[in-house]
MDAnalysis code that builds the backbone (N, CA, C; Angstrom):
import MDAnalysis as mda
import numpy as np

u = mda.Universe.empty(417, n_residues=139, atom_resindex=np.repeat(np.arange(139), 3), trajectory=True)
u.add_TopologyAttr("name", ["N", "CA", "C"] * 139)
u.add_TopologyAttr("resid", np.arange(1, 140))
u.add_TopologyAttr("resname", ["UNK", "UNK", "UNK", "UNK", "UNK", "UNK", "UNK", "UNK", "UNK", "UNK", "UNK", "UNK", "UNK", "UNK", "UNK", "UNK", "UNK", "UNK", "UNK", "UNK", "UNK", "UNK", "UNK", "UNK", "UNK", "UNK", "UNK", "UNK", "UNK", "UNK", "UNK", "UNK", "UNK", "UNK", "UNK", "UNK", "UNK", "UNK", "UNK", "UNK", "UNK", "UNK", "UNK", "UNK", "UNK", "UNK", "UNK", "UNK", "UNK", "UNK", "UNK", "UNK", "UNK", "UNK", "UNK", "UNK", "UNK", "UNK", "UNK", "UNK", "UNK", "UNK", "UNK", "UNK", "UNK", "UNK", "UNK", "UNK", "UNK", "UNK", "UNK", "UNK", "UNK", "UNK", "UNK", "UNK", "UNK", "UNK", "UNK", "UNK", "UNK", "UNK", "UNK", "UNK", "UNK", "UNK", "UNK", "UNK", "UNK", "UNK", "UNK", "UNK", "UNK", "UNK", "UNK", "UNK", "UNK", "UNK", "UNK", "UNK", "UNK", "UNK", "UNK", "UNK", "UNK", "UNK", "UNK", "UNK", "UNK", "UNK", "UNK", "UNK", "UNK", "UNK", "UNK", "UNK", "UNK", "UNK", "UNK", "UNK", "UNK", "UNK", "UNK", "UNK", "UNK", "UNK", "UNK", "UNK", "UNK", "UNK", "UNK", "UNK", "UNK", "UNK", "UNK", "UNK", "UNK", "UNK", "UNK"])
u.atoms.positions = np.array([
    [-41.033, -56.165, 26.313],
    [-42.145, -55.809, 25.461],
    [-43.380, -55.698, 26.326],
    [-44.012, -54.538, 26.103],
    [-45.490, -54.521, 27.121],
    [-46.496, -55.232, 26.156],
    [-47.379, -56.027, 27.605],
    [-48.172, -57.009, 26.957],
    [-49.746, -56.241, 26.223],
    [-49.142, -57.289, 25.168],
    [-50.602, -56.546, 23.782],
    [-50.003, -55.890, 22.686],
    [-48.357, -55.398, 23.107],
    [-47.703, -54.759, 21.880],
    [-47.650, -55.681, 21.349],
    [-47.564, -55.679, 19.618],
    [-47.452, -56.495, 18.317],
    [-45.588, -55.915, 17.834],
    [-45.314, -56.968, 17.926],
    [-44.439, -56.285, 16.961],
    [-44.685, -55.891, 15.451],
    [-43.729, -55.411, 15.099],
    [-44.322, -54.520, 13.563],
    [-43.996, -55.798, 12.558],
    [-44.812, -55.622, 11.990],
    [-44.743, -56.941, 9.998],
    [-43.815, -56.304, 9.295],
    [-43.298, -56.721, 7.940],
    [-43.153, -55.978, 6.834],
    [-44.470, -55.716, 6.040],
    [-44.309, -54.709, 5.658],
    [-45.506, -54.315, 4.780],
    [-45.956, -54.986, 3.888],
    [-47.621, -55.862, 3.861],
    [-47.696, -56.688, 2.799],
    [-47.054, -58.157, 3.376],
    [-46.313, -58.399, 4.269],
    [-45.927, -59.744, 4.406],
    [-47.418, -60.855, 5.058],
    [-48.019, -60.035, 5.943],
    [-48.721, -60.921, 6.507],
    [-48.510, -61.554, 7.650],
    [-48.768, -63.257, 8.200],
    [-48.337, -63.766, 8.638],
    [-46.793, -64.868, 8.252],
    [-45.398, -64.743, 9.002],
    [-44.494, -64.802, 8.566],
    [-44.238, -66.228, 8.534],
    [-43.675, -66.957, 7.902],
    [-43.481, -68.393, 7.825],
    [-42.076, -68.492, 7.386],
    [-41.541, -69.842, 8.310],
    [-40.400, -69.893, 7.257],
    [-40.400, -70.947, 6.506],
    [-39.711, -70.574, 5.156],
    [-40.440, -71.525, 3.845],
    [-39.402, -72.537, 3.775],
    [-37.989, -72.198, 3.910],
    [-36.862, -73.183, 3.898],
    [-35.795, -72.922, 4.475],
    [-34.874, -73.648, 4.829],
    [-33.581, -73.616, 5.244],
    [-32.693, -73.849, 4.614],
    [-31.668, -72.501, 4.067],
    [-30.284, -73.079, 3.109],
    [-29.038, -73.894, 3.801],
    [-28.835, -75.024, 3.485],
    [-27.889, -75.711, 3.908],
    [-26.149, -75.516, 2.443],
    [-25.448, -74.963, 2.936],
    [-24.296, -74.650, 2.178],
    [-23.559, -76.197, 2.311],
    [-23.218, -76.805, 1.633],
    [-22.604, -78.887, 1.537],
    [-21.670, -78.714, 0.589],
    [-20.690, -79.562, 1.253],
    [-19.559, -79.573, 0.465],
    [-19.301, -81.028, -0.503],
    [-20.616, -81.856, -0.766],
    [-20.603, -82.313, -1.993],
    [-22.619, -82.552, -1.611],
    [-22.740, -82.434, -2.937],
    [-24.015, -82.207, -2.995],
    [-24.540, -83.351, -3.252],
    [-24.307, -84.168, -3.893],
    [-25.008, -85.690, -4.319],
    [-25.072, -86.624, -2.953],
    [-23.516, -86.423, -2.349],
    [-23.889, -87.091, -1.046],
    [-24.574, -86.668, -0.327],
    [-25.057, -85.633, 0.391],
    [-25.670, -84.857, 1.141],
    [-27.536, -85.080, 0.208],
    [-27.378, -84.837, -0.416],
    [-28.996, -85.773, -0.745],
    [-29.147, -87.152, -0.954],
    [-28.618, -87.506, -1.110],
    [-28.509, -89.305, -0.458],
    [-28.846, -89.323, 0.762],
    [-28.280, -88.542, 1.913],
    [-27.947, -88.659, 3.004],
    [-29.511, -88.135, 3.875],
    [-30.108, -87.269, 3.225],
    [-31.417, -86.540, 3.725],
    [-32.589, -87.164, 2.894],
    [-32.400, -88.078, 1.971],
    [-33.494, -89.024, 1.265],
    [-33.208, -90.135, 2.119],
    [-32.574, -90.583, 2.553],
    [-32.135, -91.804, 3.651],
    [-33.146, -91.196, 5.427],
    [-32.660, -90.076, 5.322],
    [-33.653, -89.607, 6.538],
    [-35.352, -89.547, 6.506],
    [-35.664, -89.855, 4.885],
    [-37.393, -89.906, 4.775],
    [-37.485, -88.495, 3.601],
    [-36.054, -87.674, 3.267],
    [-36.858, -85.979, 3.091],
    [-37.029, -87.095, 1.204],
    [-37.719, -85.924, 0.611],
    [-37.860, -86.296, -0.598],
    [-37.350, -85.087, -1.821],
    [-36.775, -85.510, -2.866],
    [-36.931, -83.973, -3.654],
    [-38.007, -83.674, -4.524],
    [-37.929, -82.092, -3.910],
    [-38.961, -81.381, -4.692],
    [-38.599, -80.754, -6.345],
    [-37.426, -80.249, -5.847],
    [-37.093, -79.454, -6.831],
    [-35.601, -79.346, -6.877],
    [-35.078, -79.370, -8.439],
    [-33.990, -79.691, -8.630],
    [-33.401, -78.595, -9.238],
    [-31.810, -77.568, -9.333],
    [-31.698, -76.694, -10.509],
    [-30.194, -76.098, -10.728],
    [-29.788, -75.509, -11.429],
    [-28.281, -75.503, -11.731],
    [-27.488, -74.944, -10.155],
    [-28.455, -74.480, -9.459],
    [-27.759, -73.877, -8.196],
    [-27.942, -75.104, -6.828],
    [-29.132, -75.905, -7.042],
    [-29.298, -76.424, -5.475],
    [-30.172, -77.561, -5.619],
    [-30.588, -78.473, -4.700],
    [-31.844, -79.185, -4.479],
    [-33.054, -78.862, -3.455],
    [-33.962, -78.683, -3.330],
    [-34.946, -78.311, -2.227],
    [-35.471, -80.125, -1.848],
    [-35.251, -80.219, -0.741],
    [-36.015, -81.337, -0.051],
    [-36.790, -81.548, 0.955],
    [-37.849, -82.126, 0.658],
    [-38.964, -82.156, 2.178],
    [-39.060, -83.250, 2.671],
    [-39.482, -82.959, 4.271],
    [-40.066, -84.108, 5.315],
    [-41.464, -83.435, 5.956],
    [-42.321, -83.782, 5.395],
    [-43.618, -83.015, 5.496],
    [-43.630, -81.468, 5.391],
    [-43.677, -80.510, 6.156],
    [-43.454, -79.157, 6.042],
    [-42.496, -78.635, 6.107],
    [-41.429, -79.602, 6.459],
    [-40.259, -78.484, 6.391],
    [-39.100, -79.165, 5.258],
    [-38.685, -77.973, 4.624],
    [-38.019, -77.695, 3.516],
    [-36.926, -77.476, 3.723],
    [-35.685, -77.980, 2.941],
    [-34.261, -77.279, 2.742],
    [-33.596, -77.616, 1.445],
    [-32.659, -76.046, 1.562],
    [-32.082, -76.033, 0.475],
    [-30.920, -76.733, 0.172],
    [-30.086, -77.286, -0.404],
    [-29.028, -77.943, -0.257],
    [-28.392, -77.299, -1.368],
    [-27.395, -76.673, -1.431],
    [-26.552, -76.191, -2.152],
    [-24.901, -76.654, -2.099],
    [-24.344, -76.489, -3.404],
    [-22.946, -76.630, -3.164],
    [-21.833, -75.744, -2.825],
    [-20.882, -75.734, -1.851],
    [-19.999, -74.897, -1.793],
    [-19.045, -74.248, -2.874],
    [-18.912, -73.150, -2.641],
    [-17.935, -72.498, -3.590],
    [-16.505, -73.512, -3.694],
    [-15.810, -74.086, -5.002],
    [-14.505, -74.683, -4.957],
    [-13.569, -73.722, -4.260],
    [-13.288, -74.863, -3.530],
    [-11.943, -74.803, -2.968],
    [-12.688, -74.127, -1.093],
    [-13.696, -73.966, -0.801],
    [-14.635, -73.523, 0.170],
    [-15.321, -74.826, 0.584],
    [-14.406, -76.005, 1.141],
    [-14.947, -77.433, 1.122],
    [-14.660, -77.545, 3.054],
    [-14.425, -76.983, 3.547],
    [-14.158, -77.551, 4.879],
    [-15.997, -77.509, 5.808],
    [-16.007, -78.244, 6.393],
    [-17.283, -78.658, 7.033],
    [-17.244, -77.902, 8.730],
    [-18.302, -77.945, 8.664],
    [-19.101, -76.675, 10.499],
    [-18.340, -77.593, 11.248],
    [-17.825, -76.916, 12.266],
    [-17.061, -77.259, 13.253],
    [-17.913, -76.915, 14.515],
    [-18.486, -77.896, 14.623],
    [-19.404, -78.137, 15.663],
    [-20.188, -79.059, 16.596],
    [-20.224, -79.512, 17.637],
    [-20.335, -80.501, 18.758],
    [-21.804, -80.616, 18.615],
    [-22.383, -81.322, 18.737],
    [-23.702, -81.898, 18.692],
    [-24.079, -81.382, 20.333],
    [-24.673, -80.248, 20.712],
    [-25.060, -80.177, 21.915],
    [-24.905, -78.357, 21.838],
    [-25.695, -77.906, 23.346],
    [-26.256, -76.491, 22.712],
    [-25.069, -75.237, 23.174],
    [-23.630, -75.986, 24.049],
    [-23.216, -74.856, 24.294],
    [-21.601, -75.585, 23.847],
    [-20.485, -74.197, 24.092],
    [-19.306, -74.508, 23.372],
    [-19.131, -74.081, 21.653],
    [-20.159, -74.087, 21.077],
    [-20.216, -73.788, 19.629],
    [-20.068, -72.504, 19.274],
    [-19.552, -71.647, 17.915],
    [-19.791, -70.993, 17.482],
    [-20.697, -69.789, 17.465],
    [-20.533, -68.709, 17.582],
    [-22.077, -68.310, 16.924],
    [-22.238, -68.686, 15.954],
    [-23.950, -68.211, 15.474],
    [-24.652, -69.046, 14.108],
    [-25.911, -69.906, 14.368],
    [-25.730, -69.993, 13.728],
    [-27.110, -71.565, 13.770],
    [-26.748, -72.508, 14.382],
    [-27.207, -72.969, 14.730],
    [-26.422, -74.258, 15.925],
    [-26.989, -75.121, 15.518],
    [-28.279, -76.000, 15.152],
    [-28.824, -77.035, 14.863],
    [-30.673, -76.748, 14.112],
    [-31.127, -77.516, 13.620],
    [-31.884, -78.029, 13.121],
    [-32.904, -79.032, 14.052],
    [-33.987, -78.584, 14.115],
    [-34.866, -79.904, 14.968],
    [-36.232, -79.684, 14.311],
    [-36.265, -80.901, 14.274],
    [-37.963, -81.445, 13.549],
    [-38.502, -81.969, 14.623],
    [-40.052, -81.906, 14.137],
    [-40.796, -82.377, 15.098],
    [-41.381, -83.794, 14.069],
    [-41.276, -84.823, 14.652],
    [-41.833, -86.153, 14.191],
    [-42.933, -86.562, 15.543],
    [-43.096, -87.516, 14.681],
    [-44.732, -88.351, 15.544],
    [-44.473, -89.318, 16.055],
    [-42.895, -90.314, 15.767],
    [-42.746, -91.313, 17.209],
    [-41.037, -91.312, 17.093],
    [-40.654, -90.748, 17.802],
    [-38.934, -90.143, 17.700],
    [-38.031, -91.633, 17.798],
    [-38.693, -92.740, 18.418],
    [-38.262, -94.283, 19.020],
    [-38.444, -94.341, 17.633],
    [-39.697, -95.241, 17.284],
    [-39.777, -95.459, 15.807],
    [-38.592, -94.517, 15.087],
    [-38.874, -93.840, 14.651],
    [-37.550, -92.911, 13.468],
    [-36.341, -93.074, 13.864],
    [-35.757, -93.229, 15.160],
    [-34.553, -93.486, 15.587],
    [-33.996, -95.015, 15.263],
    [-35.237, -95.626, 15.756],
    [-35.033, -97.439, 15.341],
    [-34.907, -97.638, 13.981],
    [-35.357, -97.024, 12.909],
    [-35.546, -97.016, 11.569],
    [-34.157, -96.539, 10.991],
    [-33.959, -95.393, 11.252],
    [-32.444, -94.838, 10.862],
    [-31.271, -95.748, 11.449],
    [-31.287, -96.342, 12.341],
    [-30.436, -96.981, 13.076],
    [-30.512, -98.333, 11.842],
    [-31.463, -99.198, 11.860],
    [-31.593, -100.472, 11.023],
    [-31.350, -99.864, 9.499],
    [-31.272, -98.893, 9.191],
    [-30.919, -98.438, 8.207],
    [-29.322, -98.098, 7.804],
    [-28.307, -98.581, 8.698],
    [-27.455, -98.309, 8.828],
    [-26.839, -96.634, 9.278],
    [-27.687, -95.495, 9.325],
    [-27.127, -94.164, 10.052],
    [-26.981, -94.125, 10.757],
    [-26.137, -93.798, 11.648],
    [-25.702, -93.376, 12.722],
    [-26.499, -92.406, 13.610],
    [-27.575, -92.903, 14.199],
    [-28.405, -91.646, 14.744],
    [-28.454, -91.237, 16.595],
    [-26.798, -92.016, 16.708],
    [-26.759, -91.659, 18.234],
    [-27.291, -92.110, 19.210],
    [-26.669, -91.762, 20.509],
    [-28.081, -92.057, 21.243],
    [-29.502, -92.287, 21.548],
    [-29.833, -93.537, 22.468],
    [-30.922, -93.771, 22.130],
    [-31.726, -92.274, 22.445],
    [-33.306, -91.797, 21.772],
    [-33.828, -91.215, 22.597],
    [-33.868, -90.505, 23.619],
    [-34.262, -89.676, 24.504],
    [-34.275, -89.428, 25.646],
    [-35.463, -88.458, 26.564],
    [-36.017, -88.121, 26.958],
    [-36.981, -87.015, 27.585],
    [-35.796, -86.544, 28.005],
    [-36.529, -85.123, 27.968],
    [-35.584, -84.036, 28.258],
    [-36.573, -83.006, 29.192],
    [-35.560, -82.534, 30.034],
    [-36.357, -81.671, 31.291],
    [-37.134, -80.513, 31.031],
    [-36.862, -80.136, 29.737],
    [-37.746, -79.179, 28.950],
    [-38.956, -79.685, 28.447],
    [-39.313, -80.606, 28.301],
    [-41.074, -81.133, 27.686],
    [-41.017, -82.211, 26.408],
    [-39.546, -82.372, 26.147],
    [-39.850, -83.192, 24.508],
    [-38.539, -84.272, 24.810],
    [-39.275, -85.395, 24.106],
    [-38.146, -86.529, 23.908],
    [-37.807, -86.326, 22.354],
    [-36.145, -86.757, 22.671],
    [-35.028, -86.244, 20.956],
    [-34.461, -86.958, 21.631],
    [-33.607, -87.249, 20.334],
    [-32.381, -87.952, 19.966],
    [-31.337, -86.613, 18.886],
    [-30.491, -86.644, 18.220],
    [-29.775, -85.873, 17.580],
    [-28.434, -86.529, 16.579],
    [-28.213, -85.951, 15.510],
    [-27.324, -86.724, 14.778],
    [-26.741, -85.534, 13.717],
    [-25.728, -85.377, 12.922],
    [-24.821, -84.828, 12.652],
    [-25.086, -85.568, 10.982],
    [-25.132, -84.498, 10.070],
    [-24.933, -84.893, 8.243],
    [-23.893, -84.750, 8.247],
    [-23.520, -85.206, 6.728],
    [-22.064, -85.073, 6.262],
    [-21.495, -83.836, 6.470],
    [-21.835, -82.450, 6.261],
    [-21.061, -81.317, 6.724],
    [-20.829, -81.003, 8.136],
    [-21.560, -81.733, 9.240],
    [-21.822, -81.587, 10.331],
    [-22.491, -80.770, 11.104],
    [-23.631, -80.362, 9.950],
    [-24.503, -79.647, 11.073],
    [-25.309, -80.769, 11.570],
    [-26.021, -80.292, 13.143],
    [-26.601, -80.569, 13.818],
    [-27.721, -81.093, 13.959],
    [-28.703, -82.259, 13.954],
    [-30.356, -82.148, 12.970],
    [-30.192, -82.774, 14.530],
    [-31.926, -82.351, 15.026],
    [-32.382, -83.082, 16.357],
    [-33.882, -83.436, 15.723],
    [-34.374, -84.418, 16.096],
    [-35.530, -85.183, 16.178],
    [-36.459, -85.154, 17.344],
    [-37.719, -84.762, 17.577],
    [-38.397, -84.345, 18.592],
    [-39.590, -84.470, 18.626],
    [-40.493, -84.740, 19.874],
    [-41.924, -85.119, 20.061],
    [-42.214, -84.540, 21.258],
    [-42.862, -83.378, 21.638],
    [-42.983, -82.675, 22.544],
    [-44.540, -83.849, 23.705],
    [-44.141, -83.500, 24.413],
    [-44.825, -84.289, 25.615],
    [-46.388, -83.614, 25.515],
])
């Protein structure tokens, strides 16, 4: 891209945001247990899904189609996987704290911490369907 080109908007969109993330779960009650245990809260409830937040960021939690119950087959780490989405990462304000918290909370949130050679200390942990969620505090 030459520098100063814009890429093009949709017409009328503006500046683009993303508002939520659909998470497809193969039981839905657990899987919001499981992300109200992480701090998210619900917003909104309805015959198709739940929306839940952790400050600005949003997701959808929906249930799988019956008999469409098998869970992401995927390694917690950025290569070897699938194409697709590979993981989920938030940015929090003390990644130790939230890790120590989930941990005394009984979740499983992995390894301690770590700085990473890229600029941010994370940790990372796996929901019931097994996607990927990383936790992060950029340096």
């Amino acid at each position: 891209m030459n520098a100063g080109h814009r890429s093009p908007s949709a017409p009328g969109a503006g500046q683009l945001a993303i508002d939520n993330i659909g998470i497809c779960v193969t039981d839905l009650a657990r899987s919001v247990r499981f992300y109200r245990r992480l701090g998210f809260e619900v917003l909104a409830e309805n015959d198709r899904g739940v929306t839940v937040a952790l400050g600005p960021a949003k997701l959808f939690l929906f249930p799988a189609r019956p008999g469409d119950d098998r869970a992401v087959g995927r390694d917690l780490g950025l290569f070897g996987n699938p194409p697709g989405i590979d993981h989920i990462s938030f940015g929090v304000d003390d990644v130790d704290a939230l890790h120590a918290s989930l941990t005394a909370d009984g979740i499983d949130a992995g390894p301690q911490p770590a700085d990473q050679d890229w600029g941010a200390r994370v940790f990372g942990l796996t929901d019931p369907d097994g996607n990927n969620l990383y936790f992060l505090r950029w340096a």
